[in-house]
N, C-alpha and C positions, 0 to 999 in steps of 0.2 A: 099287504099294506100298499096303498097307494096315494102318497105325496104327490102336492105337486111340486116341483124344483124346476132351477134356471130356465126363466121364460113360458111355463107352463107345462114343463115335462113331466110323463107319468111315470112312475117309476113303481117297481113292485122289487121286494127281495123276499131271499128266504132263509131263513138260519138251519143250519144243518150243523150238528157236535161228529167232533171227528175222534175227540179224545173227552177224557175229563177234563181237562187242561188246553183242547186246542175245538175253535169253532170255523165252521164255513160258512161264509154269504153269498149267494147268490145274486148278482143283481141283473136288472134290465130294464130300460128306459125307453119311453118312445115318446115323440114332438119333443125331440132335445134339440132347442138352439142355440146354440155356441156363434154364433153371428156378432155377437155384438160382443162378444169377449175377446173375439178371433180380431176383431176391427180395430178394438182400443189397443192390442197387444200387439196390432199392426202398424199405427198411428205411432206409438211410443216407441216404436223399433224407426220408424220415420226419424224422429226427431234427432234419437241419438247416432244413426248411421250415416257412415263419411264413404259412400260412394261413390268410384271414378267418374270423375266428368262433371260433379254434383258439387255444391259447395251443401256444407254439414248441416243436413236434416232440410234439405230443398231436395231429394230423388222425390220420384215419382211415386203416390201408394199404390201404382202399379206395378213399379219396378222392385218398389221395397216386397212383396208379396210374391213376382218372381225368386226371389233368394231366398226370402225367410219366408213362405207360405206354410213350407210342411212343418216347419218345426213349429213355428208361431202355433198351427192346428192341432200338432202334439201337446206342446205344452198344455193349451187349453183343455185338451184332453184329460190330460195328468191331472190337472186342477180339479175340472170336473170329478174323473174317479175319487179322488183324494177327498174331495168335498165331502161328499157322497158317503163313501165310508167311515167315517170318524164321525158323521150325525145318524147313521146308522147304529155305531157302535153305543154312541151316548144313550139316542133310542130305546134298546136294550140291554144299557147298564150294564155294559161290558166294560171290567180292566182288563184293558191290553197288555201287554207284556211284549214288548220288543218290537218290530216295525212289522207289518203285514204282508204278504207273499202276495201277489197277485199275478194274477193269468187268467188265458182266455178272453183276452181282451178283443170284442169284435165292436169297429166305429162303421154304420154306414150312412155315410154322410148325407149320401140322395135321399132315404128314408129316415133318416133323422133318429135311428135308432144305437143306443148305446148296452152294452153288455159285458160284464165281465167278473171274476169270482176274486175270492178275497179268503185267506185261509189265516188264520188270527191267534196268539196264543192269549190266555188269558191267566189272571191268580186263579187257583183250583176253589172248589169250594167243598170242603169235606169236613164231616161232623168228629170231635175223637171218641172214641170208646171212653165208657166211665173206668177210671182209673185209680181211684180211691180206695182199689183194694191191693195194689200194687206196694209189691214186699220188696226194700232192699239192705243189703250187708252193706253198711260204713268202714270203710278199713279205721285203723288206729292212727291216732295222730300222735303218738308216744315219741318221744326222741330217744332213741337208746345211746348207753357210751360208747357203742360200738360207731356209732351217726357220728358221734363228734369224734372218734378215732379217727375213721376215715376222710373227714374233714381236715383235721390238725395234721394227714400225714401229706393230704394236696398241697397244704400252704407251704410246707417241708418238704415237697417234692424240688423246689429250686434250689433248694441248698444241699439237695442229695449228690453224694459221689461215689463214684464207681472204680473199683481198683478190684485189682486181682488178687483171687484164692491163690494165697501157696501150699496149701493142704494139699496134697495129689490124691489124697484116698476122698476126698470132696465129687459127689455127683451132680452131674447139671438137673435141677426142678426148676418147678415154677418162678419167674422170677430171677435167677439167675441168668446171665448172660456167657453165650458158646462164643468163642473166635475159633473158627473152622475154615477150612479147608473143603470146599464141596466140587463135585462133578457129575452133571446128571449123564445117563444113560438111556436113548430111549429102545424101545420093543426090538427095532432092528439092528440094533448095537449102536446106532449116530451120536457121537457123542456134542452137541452143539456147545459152538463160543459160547452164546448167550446162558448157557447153564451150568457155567465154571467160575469160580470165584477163590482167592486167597486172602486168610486171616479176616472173611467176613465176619462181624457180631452182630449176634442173634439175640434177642429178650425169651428165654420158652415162654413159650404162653402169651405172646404178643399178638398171635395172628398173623403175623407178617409174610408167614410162610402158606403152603397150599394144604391143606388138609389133612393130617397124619404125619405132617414133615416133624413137626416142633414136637408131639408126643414120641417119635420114635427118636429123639435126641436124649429123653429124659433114662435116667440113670446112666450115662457115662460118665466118664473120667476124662481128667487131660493126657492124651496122647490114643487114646480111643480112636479106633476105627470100627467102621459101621456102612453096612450099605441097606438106605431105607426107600421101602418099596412104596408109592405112592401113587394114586391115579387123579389127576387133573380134573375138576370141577366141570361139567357140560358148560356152561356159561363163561371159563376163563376166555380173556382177551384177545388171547390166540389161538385162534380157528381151528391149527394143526396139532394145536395140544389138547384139545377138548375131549375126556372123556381117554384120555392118554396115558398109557402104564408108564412110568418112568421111576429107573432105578437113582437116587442119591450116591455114591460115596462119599462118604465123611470122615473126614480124621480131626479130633477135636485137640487146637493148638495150644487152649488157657482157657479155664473159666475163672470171670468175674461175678462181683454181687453189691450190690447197693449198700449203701452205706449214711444212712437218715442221722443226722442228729437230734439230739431230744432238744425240746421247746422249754428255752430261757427265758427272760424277761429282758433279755438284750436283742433275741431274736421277734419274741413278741411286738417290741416297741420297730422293730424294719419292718412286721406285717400292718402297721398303723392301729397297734394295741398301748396297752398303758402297763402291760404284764401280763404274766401268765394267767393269771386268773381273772382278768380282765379279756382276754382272749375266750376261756373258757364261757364266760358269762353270757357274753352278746354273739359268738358262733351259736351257743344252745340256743337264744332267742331268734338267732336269722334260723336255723335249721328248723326251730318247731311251727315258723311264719310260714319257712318252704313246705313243712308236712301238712301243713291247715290247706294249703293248696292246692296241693297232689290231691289229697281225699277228696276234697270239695268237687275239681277239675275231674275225679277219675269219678264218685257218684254222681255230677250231672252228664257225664258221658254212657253212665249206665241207663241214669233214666232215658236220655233221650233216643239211645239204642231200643227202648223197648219203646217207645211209643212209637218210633218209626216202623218199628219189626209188625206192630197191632196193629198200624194205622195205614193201608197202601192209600194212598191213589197218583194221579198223574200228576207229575212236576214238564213247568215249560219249559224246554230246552235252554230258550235264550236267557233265561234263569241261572241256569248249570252253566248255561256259558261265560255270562258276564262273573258270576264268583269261580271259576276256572282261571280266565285271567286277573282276580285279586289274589287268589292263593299264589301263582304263580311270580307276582309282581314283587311279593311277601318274600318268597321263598328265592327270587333271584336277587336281593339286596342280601340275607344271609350268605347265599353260594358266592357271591363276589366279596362279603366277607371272608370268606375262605380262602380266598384265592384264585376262585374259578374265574376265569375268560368268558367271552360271549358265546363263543364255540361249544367251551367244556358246559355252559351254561344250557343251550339248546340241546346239547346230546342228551343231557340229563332228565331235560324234561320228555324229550323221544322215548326213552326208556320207560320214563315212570308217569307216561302218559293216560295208561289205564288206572292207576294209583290215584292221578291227580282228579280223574273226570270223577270217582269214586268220593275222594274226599270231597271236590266241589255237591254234589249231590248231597251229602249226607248234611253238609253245611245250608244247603238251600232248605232240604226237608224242615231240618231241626228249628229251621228261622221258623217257617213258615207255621211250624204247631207253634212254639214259644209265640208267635204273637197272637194266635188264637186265644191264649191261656192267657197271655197280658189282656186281651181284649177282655177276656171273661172274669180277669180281679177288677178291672178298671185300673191296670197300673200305669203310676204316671213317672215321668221323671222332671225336675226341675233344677235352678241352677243351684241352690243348697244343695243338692245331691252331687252335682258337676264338682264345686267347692270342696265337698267334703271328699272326693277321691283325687282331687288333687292335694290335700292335706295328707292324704294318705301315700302318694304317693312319694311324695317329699319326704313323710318320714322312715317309708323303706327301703328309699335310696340312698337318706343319707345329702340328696338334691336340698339346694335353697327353693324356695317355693315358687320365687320370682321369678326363677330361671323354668321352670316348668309351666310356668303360666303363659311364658311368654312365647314358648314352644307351643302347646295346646289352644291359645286365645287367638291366636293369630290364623288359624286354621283351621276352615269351618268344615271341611271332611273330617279331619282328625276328630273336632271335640263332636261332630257328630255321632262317631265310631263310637266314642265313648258314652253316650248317652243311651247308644244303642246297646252297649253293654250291660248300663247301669239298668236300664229297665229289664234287659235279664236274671242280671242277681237279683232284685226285687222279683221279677215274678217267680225264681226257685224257691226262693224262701218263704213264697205263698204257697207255690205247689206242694212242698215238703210236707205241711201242714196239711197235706192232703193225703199223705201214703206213710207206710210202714216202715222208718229206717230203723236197722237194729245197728 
């Protein structure tokens, strides 16, 4: 190709693929004059500079061009490339993805010659496999009474109390709590401070402990001694215990056990019930709302496991990057819901840095087929559809509708997020019609 640009420059490039996902241009320019771009962007540095000796924008365009000559040349430089590149890109109906790498930059100013390469990431363009024969298993969205057991015994876990077994012939299980006496032992006999404790309690079965500690507690008694032999996780905390034999003594001083009351209609109306069977009614409606989700969330996570597992090609990094730092952004508002620091916050993501790049990835892929597939129903979204998931939302929360609106309507990321969702439930419930759920 040969254009001509700024001033009658001839200009030739050349496209070269480096990935599916990533292109190179070539360029090179010759009778490039920057003259008059170099002059205007010298004159307008004139006017605004307050040079000694000079009253403001009276120096010399001689003098002004001693100070700022090279950069004024750079800049124009810059322009020029930049120019260059993005009607290039237009050219050839390239989407870019992220901002361009460039190098190789050679200006020579006495032959008037420009050169330099431009390394691009772009959307991929990839066909999907036919998928229409694609089989999957629906789990059950059944609520058992066991669901609402274990629901009814959370809400009564605040009113749960713990006192102690006076049965002596009583052994510690699951669930029961040890007050013990411990001291570790390590390989060489050292018995360290840090691994002594009096009239500590223990939950068995909590985890609390290191691996084997809390099963080899189970069937004692009170007054029980016991020395449990246990090896340290590779990955604990402490570098000098890692992968570490170390002996327990235990002598067990009382075991405890919980102690749940059964659900009133004096306690139903403290959990913001109307009675007991009032409790029971609207728990089985929120848990079988929560089970419509789980299934829903866990077979669109199946499908799109397999259309990504059928489907490779190359994803742009600055892609993976930029939803890298939105999971992360996600994920640091929950962790300082926790309690985590800015400190404990960045270790976490250090650690689970391969984790995160991993889910950023799988998040980028799965956009990226889901809007092929929307492109291919022609699915739309509009603001009835925005309306009606904010009705929805209002009434699984329990939220006035007003106050959700005014949350969402005021914030065009947010309700964009959400439009962005809506046309994915829309287009699963296209695709489904498309494949085998059993």
């Amino acid at each position: 190709m040969f254009p001509k640009n700024y001033d009658g420059a001839l200009m030739s490039y050349k496209l070269e693929p480096v990935n599916g996902c990533t292109k190179k241009l070539i360029f090179s320019f010759e009778d490039v004059d920057l003259s008059s771009q170099i002059q205007g962007a010298l004159k307008k540095k004139q006017k605004e500079s307050n040079l000694k000796g000079f009253r403001k924008g009276k120096a010399p365009l001689s003098m002004i061009e001693k100070y700022f000559g090279p950069q004024v040349k750079n800049d124009a430089l810059y322009r020029f490339i930049s120019d260059e590149f993005y009607k290039a890109i237009q050219e050839e109906k390239l989407k870019a993805v992220g901002y361009p790498n460039f190098s190789n930059t050679k200006f020579e100013d006495e032959n008037k010659k420009v050169s330099f390469e431009a390394i691009v990431e772009i959307f991929p363009e990839f066909e999907l496999k036919d998928y229409t024969g694609y089989e999957f298993k629906k789990d059950s969205e059944e609520v058992t009474s066991e669901d609402i057991s274990k629901l009814r015994e959370q809400y009564l876990a605040s009113k749960v109390e713990i006192s102690e077994v006076k049965d002596s012939s009583v052994e510690l299980e699951k669930g029961k709590f040890a007050v013990f006496n411990f001291e570790g032992e390590k390989e060489d006999g050292e018995k360290p401070e840090a691994m002594k404790a009096n009239d500590f309690q223990l939950e068995i079965g909590s985890g609390q402990f290191i691996p084997g500690f809390e099963e080899g507690m189970i069937g004692l008694k009170k007054g029980d001694k016991k020395t449990i032999e246990v090896t340290f996780p590779e990955d604990y905390h402490e570098e000098n215990l890692r992968n570490a034999p170390v002996k327990f003594h235990v002598e067990v001083i009382e075991i405890k056990e919980k102690n749940q009351p059964e659900l009133t209609d004096e306690l139903a109306k403290e959990f913001g019930f109307e009675s007991v069977i009032d409790f029971e009614t609207k728990t089985k409606t929120q848990l079988e709302n929560q089970k419509k989700k789980q299934v829903k969330t866990k077979l669109q996570e199946d499908i799109l496991n397999r259309f990504i597992e059928e489907n490779k090609f190359d994803v742009p990094n600055a892609l993976i990057t930029q939803q890298k730092e939105a999971v992360k952004k996600d994920m640091e508002q929950n962790l300082k819901g926790q309690g985590f620091n800015d400190q404990m916050v960045e270790s976490y993501f250090e650690k689970w840095d391969s984790d995160l790049n991993a889910k950023a990835e799988f998040q980028v892929r799965s956009g990226l087929i889901l809007n092929q597939i929307s492109e291919k129903y022609k699915v739309e979204v509009d603001d009835k559809d925005f309306e009606s998931k904010l009705d929805e939302m209002a009434t699984e929360s329990g939220m006035d509708k007003a106050q959700i609106e005014t949350f969402y309507k005021s914030n065009d990321n947010v309700k964009q997020n959400i439009m962005y969702a809506l046309r994915e439930e829309k287009t699963f419930t296209q695709l489904l019609s498309d494949m085998k759920i059993k």
